[in-house]
N, C-alpha and C positions, 0 to 999 in steps of 0.2 A: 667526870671531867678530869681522873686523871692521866698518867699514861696506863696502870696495870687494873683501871677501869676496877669492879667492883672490890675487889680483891686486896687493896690499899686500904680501900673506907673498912672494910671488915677487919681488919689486921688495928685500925685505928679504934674502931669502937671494941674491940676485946683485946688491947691492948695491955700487956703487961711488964713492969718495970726490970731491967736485967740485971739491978743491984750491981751496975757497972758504970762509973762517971765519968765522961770525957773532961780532961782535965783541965782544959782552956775554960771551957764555958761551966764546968760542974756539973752539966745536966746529966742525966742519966742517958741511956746508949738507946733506951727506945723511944726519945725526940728525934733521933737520927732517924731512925729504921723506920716509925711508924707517924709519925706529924710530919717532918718535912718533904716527905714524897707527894702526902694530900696536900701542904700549902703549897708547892711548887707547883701541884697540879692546877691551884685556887688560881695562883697567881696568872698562870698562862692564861686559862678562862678568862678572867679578870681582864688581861690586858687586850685580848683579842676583842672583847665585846665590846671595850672600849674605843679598840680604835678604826673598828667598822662602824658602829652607831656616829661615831664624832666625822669619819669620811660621809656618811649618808648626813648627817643634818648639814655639812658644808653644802654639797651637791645639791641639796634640798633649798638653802636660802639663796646659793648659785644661780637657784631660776627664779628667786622672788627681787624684786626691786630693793630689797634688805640688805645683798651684799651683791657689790659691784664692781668691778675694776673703772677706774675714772679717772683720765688725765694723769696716769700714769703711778694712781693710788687707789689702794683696796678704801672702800668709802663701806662703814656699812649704818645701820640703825643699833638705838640703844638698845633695843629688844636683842638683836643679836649679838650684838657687844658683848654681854652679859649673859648670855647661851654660852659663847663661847669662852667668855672668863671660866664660867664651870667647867665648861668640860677640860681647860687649860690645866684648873686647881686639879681638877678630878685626875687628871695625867702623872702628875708631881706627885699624887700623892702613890698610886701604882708604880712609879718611876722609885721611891721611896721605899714601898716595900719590896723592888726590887733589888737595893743595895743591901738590903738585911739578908735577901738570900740568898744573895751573892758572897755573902761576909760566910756564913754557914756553909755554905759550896766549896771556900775556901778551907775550911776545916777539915773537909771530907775529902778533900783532891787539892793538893796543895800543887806549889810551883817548883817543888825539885823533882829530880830523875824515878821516873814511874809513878806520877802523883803522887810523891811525898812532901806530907809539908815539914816546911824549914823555919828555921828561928824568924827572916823576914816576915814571912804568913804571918804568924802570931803576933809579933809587936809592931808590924808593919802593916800590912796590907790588911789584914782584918780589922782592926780599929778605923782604919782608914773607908773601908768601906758602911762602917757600922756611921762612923761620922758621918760621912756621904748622906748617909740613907736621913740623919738627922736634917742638914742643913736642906737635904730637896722637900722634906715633911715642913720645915718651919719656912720654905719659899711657897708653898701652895695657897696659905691665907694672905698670903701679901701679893701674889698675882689676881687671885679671885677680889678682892678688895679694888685693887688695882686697874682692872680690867669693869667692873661694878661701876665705878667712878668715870672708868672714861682716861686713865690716866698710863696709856698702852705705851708711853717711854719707860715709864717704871716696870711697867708688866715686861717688857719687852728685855729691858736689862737685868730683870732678877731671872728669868729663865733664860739669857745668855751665860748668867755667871753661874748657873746652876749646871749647865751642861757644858761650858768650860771645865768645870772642876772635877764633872766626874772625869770627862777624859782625861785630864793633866793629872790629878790627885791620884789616879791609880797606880801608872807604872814612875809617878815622880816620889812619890815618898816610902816608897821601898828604896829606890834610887840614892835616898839622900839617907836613907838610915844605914844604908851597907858603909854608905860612907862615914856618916859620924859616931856608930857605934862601936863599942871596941872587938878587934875582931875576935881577941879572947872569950869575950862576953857571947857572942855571935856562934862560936866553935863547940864552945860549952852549953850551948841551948839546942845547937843543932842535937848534938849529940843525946841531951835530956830527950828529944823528940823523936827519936829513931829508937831509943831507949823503950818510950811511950808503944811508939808504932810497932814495934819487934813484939811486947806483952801483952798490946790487945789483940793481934793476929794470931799467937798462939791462941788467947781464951777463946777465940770466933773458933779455930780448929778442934 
């Protein structure tokens, strides 16, 4: 289930550490190289499965008396209610683990000239996604609960405000930190990072 099919997984179960630490996160350099390509592959799997199963059980109670368009509202039964609270939570929490490797994406291929990353990436936009990835995990049990209950205005606004925030919270608080940080501060990090990136391009050569 990944992209480079068995060939990642083997790379992953004889995996060996490169005594070399990316220095944002401290991890060693073969979480890059050999975990994140299998969980990226996890995660694709993951979401796909999920959201062909979740279009098939809609389509499926679509022809039962369970869920109906009526008087100009979706009416359904508590059975399905509660089908679909899960598979809601179950979303959020995939939606979740996507802002985690998304945040690691951005380590690997940053947002300046030729995928390099910049002082924003690091204090900006990775945190930012890393938080993301928190606040869509700790909306899942509050929709599934939500939706459990019958109480589809809450369900309905914590996974409004959840999908507000990824789109806003991305390119807004990079946005606002170029702005209030100092740009001495900003100039002197770029530079540590290019620093960074110039020494482990060498070691990889």
């Amino acid at each position: 289930f990944v992209r480079d099919g068995w060939t990642s997984i083997d790379a992953l179960r004889t995996r060996m550490a490169f005594g070399e630490l990316e220095p944002w996160t401290g991890y060693d350099l073969a979480f890059f190289v050999h975990w994140l390509p299998v969980e990226n592959g996890a995660y694709a799997y993951a979401l796909l499965v999920h959201v062909v199963a979740t279009a098939l059980v809609v389509f499926l109670y679509a022809l039962t008396p369970g869920l109906r368009y009526e008087r100009g509202r979706l009416r359904t039964t508590r059975h399905v209610r509660r089908h679909l609270a899960v598979l809601g939570a179950g979303l959020l929490v995939l939606l979740a683990w996507g802002h985690r490797l998304d945040a690691y994406a951005l380590l690997q291929v940053g947002s300046g000239s030729g995928g390099a990353r910049t002082a924003l990436d690091e204090l900006a936009g990775v945190p930012t996604r890393f938080w993301l990835a928190v606040l869509t995990l700790l909306a899942a049990p509050v929709v599934l609960r939500a939706g459990w209950a019958g109480q589809l205005r809450l369900a309905f606004w914590t996974v409004t405000t959840v999908l507000v925030a990824s789109f806003v919270a991305r390119p807004l608080v990079p946005a606002l930190a170029s702005r209030l940080l100092p740009p001495d501060r900003l100039r002197a990090r770029d530079a540590a990072v290019a620093r960074t990136r110039a020494l482990v391009t060498q070691r990889a050569y």
